[in-house]
C-alpha positions in Angstrom: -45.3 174.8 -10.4 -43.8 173.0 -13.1 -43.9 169.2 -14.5 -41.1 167.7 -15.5 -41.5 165.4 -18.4 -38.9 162.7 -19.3 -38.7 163.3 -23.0 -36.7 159.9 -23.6 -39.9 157.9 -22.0 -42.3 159.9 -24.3 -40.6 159.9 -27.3 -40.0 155.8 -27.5 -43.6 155.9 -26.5 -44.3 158.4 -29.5 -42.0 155.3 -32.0 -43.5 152.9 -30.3 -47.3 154.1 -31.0 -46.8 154.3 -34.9 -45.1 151.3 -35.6 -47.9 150.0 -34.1 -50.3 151.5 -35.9 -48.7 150.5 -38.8 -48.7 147.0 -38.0 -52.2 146.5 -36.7 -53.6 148.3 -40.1 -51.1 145.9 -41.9 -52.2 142.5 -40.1 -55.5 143.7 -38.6 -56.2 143.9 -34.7 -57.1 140.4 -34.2 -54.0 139.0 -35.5 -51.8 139.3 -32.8 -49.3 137.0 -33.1 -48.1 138.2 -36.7 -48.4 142.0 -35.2 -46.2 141.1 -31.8 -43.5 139.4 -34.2 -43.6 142.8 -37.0 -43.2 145.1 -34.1 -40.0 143.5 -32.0 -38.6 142.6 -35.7 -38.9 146.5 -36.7 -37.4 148.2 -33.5 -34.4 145.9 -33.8 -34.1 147.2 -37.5 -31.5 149.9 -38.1 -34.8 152.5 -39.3 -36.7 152.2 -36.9 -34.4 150.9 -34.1 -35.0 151.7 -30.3 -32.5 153.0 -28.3 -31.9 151.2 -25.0 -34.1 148.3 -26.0 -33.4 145.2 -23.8 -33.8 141.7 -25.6 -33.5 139.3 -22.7 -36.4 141.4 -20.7 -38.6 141.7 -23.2 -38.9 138.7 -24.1 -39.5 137.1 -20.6 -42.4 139.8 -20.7 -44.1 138.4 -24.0 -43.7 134.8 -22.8 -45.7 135.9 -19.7 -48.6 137.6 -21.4 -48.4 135.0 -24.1 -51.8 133.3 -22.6 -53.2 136.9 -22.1 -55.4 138.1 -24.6 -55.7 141.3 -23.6 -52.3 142.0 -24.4 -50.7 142.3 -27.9 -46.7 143.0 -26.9 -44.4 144.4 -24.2 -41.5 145.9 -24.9 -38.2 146.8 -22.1 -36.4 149.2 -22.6 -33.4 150.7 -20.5 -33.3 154.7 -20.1 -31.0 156.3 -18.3 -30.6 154.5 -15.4 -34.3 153.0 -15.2 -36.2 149.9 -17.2 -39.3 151.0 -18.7 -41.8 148.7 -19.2 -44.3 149.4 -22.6 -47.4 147.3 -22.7 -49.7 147.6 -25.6 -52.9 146.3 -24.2 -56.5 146.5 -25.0 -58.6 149.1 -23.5 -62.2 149.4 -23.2 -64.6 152.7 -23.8 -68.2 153.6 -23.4 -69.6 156.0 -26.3 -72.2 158.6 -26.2 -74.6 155.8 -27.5 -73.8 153.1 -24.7 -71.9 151.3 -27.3 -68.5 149.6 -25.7 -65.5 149.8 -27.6 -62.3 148.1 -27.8 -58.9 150.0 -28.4 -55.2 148.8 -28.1 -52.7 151.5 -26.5 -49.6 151.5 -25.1 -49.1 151.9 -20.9 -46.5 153.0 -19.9 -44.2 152.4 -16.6 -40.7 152.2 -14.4 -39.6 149.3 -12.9 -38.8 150.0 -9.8 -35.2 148.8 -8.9 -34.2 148.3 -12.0 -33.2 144.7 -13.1 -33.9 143.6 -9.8 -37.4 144.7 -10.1 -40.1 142.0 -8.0 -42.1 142.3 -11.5 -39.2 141.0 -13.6 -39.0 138.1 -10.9 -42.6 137.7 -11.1 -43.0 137.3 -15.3 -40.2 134.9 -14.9 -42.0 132.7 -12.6 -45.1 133.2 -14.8 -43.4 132.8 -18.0 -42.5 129.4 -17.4 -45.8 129.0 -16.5 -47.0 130.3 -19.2 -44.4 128.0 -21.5 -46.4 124.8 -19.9 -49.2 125.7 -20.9 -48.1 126.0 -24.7 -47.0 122.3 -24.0 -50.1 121.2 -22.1 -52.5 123.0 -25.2 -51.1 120.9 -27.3 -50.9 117.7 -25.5 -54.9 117.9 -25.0 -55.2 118.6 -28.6 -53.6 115.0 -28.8 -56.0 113.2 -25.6 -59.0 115.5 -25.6 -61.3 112.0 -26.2 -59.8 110.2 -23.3 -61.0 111.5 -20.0 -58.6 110.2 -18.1 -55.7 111.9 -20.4 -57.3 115.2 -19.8 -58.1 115.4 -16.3 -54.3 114.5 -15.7 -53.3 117.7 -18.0 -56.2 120.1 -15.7 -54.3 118.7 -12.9 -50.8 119.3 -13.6 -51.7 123.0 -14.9 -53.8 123.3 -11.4 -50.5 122.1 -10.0 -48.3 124.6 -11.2 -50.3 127.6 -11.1 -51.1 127.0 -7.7 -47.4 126.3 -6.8 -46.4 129.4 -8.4 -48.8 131.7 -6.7 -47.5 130.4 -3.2 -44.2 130.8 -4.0 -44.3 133.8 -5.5 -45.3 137.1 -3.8 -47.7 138.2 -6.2 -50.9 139.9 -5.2 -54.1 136.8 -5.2 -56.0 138.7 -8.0 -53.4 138.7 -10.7 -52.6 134.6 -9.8 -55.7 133.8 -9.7 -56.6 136.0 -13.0 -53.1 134.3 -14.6 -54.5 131.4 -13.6 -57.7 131.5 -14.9 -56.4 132.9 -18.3 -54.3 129.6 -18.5 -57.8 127.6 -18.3 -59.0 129.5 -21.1 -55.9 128.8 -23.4 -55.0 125.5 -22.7 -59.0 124.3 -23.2 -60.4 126.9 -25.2 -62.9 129.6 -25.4 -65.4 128.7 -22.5 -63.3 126.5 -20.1 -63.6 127.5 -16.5 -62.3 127.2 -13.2 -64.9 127.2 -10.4 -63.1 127.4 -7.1 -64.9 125.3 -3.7 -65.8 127.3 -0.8 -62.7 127.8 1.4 -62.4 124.6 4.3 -60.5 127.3 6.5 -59.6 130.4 8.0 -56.5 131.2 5.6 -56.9 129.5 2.7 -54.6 128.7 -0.4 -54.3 131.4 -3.0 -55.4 128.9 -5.9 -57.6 126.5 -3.9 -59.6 122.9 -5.0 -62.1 123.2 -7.3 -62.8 122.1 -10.9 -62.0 122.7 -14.3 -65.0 123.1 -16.3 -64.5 122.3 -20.2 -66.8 122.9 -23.5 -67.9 120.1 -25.4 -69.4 120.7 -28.9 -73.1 120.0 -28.8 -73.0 118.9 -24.7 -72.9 120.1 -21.4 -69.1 121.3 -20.1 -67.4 118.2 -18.7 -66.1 118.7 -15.8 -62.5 117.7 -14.1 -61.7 118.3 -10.4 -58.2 119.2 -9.4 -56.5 120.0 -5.8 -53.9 119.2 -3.3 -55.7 115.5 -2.9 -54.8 114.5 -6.8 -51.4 116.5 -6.4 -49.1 113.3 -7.3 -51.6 112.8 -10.2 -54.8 110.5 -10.1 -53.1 107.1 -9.8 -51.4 107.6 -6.4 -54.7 109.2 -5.3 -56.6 105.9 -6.3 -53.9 103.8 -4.5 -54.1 106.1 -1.5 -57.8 105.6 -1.3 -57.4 101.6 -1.6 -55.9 101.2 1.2 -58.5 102.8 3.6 -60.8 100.8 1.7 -63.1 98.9 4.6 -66.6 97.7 2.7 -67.2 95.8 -0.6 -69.4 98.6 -1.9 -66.4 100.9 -1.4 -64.2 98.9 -3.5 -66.8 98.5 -6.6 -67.2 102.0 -5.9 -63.7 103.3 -6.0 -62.6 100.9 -9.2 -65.8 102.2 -11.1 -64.8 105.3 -10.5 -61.4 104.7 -12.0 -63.0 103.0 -15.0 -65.4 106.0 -15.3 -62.3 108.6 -15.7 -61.9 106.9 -19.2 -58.6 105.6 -17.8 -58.9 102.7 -20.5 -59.0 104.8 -23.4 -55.8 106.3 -22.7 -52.6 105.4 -24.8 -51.2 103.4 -22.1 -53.4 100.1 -20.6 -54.1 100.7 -17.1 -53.0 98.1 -14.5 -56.1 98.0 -12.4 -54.3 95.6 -9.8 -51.5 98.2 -9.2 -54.7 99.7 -7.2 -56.9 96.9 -5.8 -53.6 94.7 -4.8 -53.3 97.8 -2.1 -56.9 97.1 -0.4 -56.7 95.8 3.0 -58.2 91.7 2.7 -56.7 91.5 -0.9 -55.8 87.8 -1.7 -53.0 87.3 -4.0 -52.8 83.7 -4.4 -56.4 83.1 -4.5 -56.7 85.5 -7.6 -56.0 84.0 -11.2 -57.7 85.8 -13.5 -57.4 82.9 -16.6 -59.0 80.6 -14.1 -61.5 83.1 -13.3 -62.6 83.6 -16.7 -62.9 79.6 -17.4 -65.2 79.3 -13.9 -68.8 78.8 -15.0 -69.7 80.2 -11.5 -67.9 83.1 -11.9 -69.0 83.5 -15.7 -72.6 82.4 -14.6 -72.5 79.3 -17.8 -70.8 82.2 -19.7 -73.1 85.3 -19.5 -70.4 87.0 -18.2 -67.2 88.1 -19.7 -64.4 88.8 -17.2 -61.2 90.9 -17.8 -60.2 91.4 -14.8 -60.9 90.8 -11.0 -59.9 89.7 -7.5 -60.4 88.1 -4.3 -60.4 89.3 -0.9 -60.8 88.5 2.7 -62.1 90.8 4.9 -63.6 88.5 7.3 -65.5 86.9 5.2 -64.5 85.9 1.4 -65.3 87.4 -1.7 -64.8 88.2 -5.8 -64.8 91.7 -7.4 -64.6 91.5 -10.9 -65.0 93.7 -14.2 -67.1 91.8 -16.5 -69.8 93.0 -19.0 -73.4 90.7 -19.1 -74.2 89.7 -22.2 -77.3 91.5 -22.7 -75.2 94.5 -21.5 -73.2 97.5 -23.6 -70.0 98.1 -22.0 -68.0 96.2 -18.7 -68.3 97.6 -14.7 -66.9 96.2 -11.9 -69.3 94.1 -9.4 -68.4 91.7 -6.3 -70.0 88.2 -5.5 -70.0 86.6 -2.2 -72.8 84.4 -3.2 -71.2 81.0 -2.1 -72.8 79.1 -4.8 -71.3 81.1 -7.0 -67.8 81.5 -6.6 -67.1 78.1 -4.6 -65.5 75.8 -6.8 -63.5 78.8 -8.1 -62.0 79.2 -5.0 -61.4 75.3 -4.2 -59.9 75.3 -7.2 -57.4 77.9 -6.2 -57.0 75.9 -3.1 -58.8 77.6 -0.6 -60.1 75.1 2.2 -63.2 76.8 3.8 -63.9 79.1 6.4 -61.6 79.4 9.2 
């Protein structure tokens, strides 16, 4: 019985192999960027050119792996009437001495159908995945002190990996894996995704969870991300505000917004674009100017206020983010002491209980 070999497929493989040699004992194995960009710029060169080589392919390829570290360059090529994909990854061994090792070699494989291959479709979808995440690194790079800033960016890259893997008919292991290697680029050595524990019977390839990111000399910080925050954190807030039935819920949900560092963002956030949406909300009884001039409100000035409201939920209130005087930093608390916030309200017209 007899094997038959396709010498064209062995013998790029054979080019392929010691230019890359070449390259990695020119740059050194670590540097991967400068040895991807020395190996496609030498088999387009007339010397070392090879034959078949396809451009647009390849490329899509790179742009996929780009978050992958594993892998150093892929290379397309057309032979005969086939694409063959070359992948030089890195490949792990066990010597004689229980001593692991790491290597770099070349796999080797046909796409089936040709340019309409699933796996082309696939990197594409991945790739522009993959080109997000270039974009996201370096927007963290830019907001990694505000909270706020960076929990939006974990979102959005939760958002489009997990569209991607539903819309794309990729197994769950290599979505979630892509997925997981985007964490690690985008927020560095360290960051993690920890998903929650499935709510039911069939559930979404890249469920809820959270985001998990190193902090130099302190615990990981952690972000959660999921369908609820899909439209980004603000609609969620507003979406909460109007279910909003309790006082305590309302200090609760507006600390929570001031907690997310949303005020050391680059942008002031408009608090009342989220507490003018909770049921009892009084419009024309809220004037903030006249709320920070009220020495009930301010308590003879030990309060400062910066912002606040009134509502009516039955009975009549103030919620206000102020900061004590023998306190660090501002929080949002209500009142519905009547001594306190009376002539306020009289002020702003109000006539009593009905």
């Amino acid at each position: 019985m007899s094997i038959k070999i396709n010498d064209k497929q062995f013998k790029i493989l054979g080019m392929l192999s010691e230019i890359a040699d070449t390259e990695i004992v020119n740059w050194g194995v670590e540097n991967k960027p400068a040895i991807r960009h020395s190996i496609l710029s030498r088999i387009t060169d007339v010397d070392d050119k090879i034959p078949g080589f396809n451009k647009d392919t390849t490329c899509i390829f790179n742009r996929a792996t780009h978050i992958d570290d594993s892998i150093i360059c892929c290379v397309a090529v057309k032979i005969d009437d086939k694409i063959v994909l070359y992948t030089l990854a890195k490949s792990s061994f066990i010597g004689f001495g229980g001593n692991e090792y790491d290597n770099y070699s070349w796999d080797m494989r046909v796409l089936g159908d040709g340019f309409d291959s699933k796996e082309i479709a696939y990197a594409k979808a991945f790739a522009n995945v993959a080109d997000r995440a270039k974009e996201l690194r370096r927007e963290f790079f830019k907001v990694k002190d505000s909270k706020f800033l960076t929990r939006e960016i974990c979102q959005e890259l939760w958002g489009i990996c997990s569209n991607t893997a539903e819309t794309t008919d990729t197994s769950w292991e290599q979505s979630r894996r892509f997925f997981n290697q985007a964490v690690s680029f985008v927020f560095g050595e360290g960051a993690v995704f920890v998903a929650d524990d499935p709510k039911d019977e069939f559930p979404e390839v890249i469920g809820d969870g959270t985001i998990y990111i190193p902090v130099k000399d302190g615990d990981p910080v952690s972000y959660v991300v999921g369908s609820d925050y899909i439209q980004g954190m603000k609609d969620f807030w507003k979406m909460s505000a109007n279910t909003l039935e309790y006082v305590q819920d309302m200090v609760r949900l507006l600390n929570e917004i001031d907690n997310s560092g949303v005020m050391s963002s680059s942008k002031k956030f408009d608090y009342s674009e989220v507490y003018s949406l909770i049921p009892g909300f009084s419009k024309e009884l809220t004037n903030l100017k006249k709320m920070q001039e009220d020495p009930g409100l301010t308590s003879m000035g030990e309060f400062d206020i910066i912002d606040g409201f009134v509502f009516n939920i039955g009975f009549i209130g103030v919620v206000m983010l102020c900061r004590h005087y023998k306190e660090d930093t501002y929080s949002w608390i209500s009142s519905v002491e009547y001594g306190r916030i009376t002539d306020y309200l009289k002020e702003m017209g109000w006539k009593g209980e009905d």
